[in-house]
C-alpha positions in Angstrom: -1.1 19.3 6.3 -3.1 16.3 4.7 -1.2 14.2 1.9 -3.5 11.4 0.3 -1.3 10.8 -2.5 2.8 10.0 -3.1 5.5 8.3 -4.3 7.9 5.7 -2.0 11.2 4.6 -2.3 12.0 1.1 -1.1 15.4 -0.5 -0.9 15.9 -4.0 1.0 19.6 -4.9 2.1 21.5 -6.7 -0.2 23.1 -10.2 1.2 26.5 -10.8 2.2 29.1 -12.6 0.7 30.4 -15.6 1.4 33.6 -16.2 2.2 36.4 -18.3 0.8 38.8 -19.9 3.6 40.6 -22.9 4.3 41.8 -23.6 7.7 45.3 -23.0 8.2 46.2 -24.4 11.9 49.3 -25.8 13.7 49.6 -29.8 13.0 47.0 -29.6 10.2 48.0 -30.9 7.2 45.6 -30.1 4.1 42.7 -28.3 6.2 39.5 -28.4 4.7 37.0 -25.3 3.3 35.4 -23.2 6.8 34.6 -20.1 4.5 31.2 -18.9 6.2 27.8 -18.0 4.6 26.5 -14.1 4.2 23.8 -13.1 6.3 20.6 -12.6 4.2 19.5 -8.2 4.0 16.1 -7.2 5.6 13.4 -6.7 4.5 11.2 -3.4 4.0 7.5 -3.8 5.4 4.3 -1.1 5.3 2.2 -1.5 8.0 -1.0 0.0 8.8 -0.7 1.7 11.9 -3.7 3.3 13.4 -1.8 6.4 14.9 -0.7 7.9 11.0 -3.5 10.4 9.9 -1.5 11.0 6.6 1.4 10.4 3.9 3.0 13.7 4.9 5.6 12.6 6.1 6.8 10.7 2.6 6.3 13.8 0.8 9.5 15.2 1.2 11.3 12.4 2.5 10.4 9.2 0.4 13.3 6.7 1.0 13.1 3.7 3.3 15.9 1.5 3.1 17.0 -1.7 5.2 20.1 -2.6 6.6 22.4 -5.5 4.4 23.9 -8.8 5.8 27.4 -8.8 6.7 29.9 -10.5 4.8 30.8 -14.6 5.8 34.0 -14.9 7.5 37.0 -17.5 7.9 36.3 -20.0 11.1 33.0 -20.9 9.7 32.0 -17.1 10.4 28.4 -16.1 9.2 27.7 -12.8 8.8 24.9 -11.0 10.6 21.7 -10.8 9.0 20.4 -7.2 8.1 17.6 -5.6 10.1 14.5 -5.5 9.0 12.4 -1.8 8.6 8.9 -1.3 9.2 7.1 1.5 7.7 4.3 2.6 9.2 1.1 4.5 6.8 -2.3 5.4 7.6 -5.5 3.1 7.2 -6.7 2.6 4.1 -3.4 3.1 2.0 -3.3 1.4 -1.3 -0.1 0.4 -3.0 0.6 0.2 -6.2 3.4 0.0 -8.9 4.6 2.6 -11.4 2.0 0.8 -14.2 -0.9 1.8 -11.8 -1.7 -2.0 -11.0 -2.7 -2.3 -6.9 -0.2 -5.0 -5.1 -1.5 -3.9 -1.3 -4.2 -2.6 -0.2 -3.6 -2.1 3.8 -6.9 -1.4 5.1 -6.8 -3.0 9.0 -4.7 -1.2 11.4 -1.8 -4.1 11.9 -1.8 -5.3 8.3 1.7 -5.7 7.2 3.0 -5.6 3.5 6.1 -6.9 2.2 7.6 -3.9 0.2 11.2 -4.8 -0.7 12.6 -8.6 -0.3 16.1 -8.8 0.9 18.7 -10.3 -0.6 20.1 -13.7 0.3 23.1 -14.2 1.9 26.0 -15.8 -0.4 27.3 -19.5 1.0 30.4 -19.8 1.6 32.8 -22.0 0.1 32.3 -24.7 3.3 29.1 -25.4 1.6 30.8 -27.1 -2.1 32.9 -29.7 -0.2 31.8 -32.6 -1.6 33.9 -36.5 -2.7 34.9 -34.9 -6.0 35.5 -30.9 -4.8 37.8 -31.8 -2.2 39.1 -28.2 -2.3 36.4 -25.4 -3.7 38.0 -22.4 -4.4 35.2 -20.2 -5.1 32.0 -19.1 -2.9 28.8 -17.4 -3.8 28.0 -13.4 -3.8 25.7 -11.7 -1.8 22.0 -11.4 -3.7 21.2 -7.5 -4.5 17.8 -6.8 -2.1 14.9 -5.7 -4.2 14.4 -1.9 -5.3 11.3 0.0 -6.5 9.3 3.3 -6.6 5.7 2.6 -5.3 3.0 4.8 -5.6 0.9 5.3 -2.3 -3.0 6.8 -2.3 -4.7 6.8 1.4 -8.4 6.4 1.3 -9.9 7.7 4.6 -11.3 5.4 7.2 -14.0 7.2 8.8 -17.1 6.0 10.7 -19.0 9.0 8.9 -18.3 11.1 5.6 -19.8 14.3 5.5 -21.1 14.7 1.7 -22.7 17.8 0.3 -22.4 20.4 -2.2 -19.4 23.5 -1.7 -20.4 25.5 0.8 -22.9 23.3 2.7 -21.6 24.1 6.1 -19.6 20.7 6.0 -16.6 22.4 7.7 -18.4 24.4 10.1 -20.3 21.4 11.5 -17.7 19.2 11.9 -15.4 22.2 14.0 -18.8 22.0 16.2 -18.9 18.5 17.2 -14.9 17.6 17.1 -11.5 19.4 17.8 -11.0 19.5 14.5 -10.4 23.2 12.6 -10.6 23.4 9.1 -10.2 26.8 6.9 -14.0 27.9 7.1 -15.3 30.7 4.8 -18.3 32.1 2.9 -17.2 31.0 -0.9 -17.2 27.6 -2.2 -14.2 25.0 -1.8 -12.6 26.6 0.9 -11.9 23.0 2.0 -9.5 21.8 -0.1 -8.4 18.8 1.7 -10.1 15.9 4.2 -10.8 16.3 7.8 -11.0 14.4 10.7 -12.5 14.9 13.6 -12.9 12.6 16.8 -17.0 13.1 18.3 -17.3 11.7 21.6 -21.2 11.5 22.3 -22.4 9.2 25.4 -20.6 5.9 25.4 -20.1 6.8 21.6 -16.7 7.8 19.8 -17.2 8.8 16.1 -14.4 9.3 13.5 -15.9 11.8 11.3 -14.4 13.1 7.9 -15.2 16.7 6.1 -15.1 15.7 2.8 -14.1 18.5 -0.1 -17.5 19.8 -1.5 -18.8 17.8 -4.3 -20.3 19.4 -7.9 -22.5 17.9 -10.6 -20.1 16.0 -12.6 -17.7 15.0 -10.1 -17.7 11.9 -10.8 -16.1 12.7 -14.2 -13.4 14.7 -12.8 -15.2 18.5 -12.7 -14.6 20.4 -9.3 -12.3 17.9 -7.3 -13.3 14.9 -8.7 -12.2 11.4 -7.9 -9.5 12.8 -6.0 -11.6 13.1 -2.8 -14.6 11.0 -3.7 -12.2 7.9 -2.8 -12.4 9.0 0.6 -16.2 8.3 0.9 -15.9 4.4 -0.1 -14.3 3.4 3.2 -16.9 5.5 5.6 -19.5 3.1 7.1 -22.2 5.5 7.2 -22.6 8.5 4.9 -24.1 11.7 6.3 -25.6 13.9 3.1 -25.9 17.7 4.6 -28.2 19.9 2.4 -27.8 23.6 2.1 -31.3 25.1 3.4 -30.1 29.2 2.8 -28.0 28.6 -0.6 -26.4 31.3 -2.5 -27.5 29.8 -5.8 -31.3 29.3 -4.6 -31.1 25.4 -5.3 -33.5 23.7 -3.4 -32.8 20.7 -1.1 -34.1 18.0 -3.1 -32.1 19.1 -6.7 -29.1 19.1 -4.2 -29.5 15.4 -2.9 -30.4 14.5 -6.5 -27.1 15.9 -7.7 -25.2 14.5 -4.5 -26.7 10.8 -5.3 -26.3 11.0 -9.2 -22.3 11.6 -8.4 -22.0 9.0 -5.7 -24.4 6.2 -7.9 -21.3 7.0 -10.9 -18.9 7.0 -8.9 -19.9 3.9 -7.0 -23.3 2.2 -7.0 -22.3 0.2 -4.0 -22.5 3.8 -2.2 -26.2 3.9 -2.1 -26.5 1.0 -0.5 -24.4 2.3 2.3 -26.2 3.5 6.1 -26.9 6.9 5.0 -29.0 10.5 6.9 -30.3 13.1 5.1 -30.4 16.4 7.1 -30.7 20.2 6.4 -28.0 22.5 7.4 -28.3 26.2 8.2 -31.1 26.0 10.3 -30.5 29.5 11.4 -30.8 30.8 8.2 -33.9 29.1 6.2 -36.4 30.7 5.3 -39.7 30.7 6.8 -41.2 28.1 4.2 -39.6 26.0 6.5 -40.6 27.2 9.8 -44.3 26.7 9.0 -46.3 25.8 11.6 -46.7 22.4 13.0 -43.7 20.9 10.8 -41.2 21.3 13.8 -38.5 22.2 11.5 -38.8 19.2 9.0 -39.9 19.7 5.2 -42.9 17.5 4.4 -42.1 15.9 8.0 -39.2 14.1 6.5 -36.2 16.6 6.5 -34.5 16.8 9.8 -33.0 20.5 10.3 -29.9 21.2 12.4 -27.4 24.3 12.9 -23.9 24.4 13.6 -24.0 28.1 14.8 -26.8 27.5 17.2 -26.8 24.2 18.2 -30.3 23.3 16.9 -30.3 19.5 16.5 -26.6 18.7 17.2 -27.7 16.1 20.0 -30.4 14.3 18.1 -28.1 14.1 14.9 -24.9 13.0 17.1 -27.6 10.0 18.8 -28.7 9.3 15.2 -25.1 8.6 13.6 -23.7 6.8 16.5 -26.6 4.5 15.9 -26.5 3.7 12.2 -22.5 3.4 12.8 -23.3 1.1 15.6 -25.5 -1.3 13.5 -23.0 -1.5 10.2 -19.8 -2.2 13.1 -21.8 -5.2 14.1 -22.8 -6.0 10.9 -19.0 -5.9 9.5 -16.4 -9.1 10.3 -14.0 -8.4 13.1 -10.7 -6.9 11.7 -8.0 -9.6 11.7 -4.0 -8.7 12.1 -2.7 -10.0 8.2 0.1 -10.5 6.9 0.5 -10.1 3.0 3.8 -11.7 1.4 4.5 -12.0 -1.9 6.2 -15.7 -2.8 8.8 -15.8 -4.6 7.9 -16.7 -8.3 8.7 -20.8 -8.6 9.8 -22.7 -12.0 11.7 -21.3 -14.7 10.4 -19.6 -18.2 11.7 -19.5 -21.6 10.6 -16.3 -23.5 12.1 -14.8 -26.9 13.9 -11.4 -26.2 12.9 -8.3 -28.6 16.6 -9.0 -29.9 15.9 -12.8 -30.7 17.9 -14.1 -28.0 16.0 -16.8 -25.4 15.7 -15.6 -22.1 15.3 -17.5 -18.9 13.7 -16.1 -16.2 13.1 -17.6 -13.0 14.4 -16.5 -9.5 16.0 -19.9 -8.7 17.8 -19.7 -12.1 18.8 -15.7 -12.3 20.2 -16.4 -8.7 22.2 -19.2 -9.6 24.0 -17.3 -12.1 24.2 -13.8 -10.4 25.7 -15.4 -6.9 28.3 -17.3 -8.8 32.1 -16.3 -9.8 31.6 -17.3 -13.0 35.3 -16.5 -13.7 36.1 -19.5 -11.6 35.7 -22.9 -13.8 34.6 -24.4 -10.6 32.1 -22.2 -9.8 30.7 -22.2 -13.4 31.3 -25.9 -13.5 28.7 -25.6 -10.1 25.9 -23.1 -11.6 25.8 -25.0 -15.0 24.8 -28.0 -12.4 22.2 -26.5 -10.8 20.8 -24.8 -14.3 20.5 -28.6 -15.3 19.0 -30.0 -12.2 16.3 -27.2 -12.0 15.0 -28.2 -15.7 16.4 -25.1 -18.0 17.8 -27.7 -20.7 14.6 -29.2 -20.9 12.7 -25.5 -20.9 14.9 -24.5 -23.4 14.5 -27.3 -25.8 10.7 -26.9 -25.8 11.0 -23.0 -26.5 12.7 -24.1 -29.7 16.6 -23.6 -29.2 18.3 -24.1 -31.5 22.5 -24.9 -32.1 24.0 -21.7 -32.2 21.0 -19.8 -30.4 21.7 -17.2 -28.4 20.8 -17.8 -24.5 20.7 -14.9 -21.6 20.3 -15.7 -17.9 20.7 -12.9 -15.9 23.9 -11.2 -16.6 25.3 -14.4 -18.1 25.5 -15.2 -22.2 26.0 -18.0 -24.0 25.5 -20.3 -27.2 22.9 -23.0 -27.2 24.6 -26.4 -27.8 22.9 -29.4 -27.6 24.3 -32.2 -24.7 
């Protein structure tokens, strides 16, 4: 079964604790901190991988999670750092958040995506000695690893897209020149999902997709809508098949009308796109179009082909491999990318729908969240790195005020002024 469209679970492993620990040896008087750091969670990546067709395979099962750091030990222990996961999805998937915004769009076979961040591993308290903390009793926790529902749509990278009106003989021409087998059947939309089919012809190898029939208003959501006309942007060359025996009697030129009007709204860029114009159902049209000395074609400009008989396979087959040939070489080679997402820098001081100042920042949430803050040492510590990264000085220019009301993260406190 094709799936274009689904939801994702990502959960990166959280960090590790570090570890609070003084060494207690034979003939060692007053040993010093040796609590070890917490190995940082991994990370969850998408990557494009060429051999995924679909998103079936989320459909049912849509959580991917990676492993978390261990905890820091005694000794100067580190914990292990979590593994990292890779997710492979087809070609052409986009990503994007619950708000419908895209963050990835992981079009190249190789390109890699940075789903879920893990978490940092906590230090340990080894790394507070200092002249005046002789003795820290406190260490930091282990940073929770990032967590989100993404929304996945594939687009279909094909060489060709098959585009024509329900019923065109999309399906039955693409089960002719590929091992591909989709439903096939004398009433309109019996394709009710993309195929694709592999044509080797010569030297040539074609990825060719049977694109659900389009109607007039597609492009505004009648018939199928966008949901399949997304597949068409990514094809390189767009092969527009034109019922020569319809049931409705339209002729061919009202159906490539129709076809263009509904690409043009959808996406004027389509038009410009490498495209053939050819008659299906050569078999079965009329004998307006078997006049003498046309050789098939209407006004000497419609080629005519037929899936049943094999009437113009070969020249058509020659024909696409061409035009796909010309926009491959005309396209830049396909580089293996890699798209992270840096962490946000600097610190922010908004007002809270409650009225209290909030500081965000990942520096400043992280100082706060890893820290015991029922140790006075360790607050004494994460106040210190609040006022080294600039948050008094943020705050003061958002306006605080004595008495204000400050959140950081999970920690709350009064504004007074130093």
């Amino acid at each position: 079964m094709f799936v274009d469209e689904c939801q994702i679970h990502v959960k990166a492993g959280d960090g590790g604790a570090g570890a609070v620990s003084f060494r207690r040896e034979a003939h060692v008087a007053l040993g010093g901190p040796d609590g070890g750091d917490g190995g940082k969670g991994g990370d969850v990546w998408l990557v494009a991988d060429h051999n995924v067709a679909s998103l079936l395979s989320f459909r049912d099962h849509p959580h991917r999670s990676a492993t978390s750091g261990s905890h820091g030990q005694g000794k100067a222990k580190h914990g292990r750092s979590g593994a990292d996961i890779e997710v492979p999805v087809p070609e052409g998937t986009i990503v994007r958040d619950q708000a419908g915004q895209v963050l990835a769009d992981l079009s190249e076979a190789g390109t890699r995506w940075m789903a879920g961040r893990g978490g940092e591993g906590g230090k340990g308290n080894a790394r507070f000695l200092s002249n005046r903390r002789r003795a820290p009793s406190f260490a930091e926790q282990g940073e929770v690893g990032e967590e989100a529902w993404l929304n996945l749509e594939l687009k279909v990278m094909a060489d060709v897209a098959i585009v024509g009106l329900p019923n065109a003989g999309k399906s039955t021409l693409i089960s002719a020149i590929s091992a591909a087998k989709p439903k096939i059947a004398a009433y309109p939309f019996t394709t009710l999902q993309p195929h694709l089919g592999v044509v080797r012809f010569g030297d040539h190898e074609l990825v060719v997709a049977d694109i659900p029939g389009l109607v007039e208003g597609a492009s505004e959501g009648k018939g199928l809508g966008h949901r399949f006309l997304r597949h068409i942007e990514r094809a390189r060359a767009l092969l527009v098949l034109l019922d020569m025996a319809p049931d409705d009697g339209r002729a061919p030129a009202d159906q490539e009308r129709v076809l263009l009007k509904e690409l043009e709204n959808y996406e004027p860029a389509l038009l410009e796109r490498p495209r053939l114009v050819v008659g299906s159902k050569a078999d079965a049209a009329g004998p307006e179009w078997r006049e003498p000395g046309q050789e098939g074609r209407q006004d000497g400009g419609l080629p005519l082909i037929s899936a049943h008989t094999g009437e113009g396979i070969d020249w058509l087959l020659g024909r696409l491999a061409q035009l796909v040939d010309e926009a491959r070489a005309a396209q830049p080679r396909p580089r293996r990318t890699v798209l992270h997402r840096p962490p946000a820098s600097g610190v922010v001081v908004k007002r809270g729908p409650d009225g209290a100042l909030e500081v965000r920042g990942r520096q400043a949430e992280r100082a706060v969240a890893l820290s015991d803050l029922t140790d006075a040492g360790a607050l004494a510590y994460a106040q210190g790195r609040l006022k080294r990264m600039g948050v008094d000085r943020a705050l003061v220019k958002a306006g605080a005020r004595p008495g204000d009301r400050v959140r950081i993260g999970r920690l709350e406190f009064d504004w007074e002024a130093d």
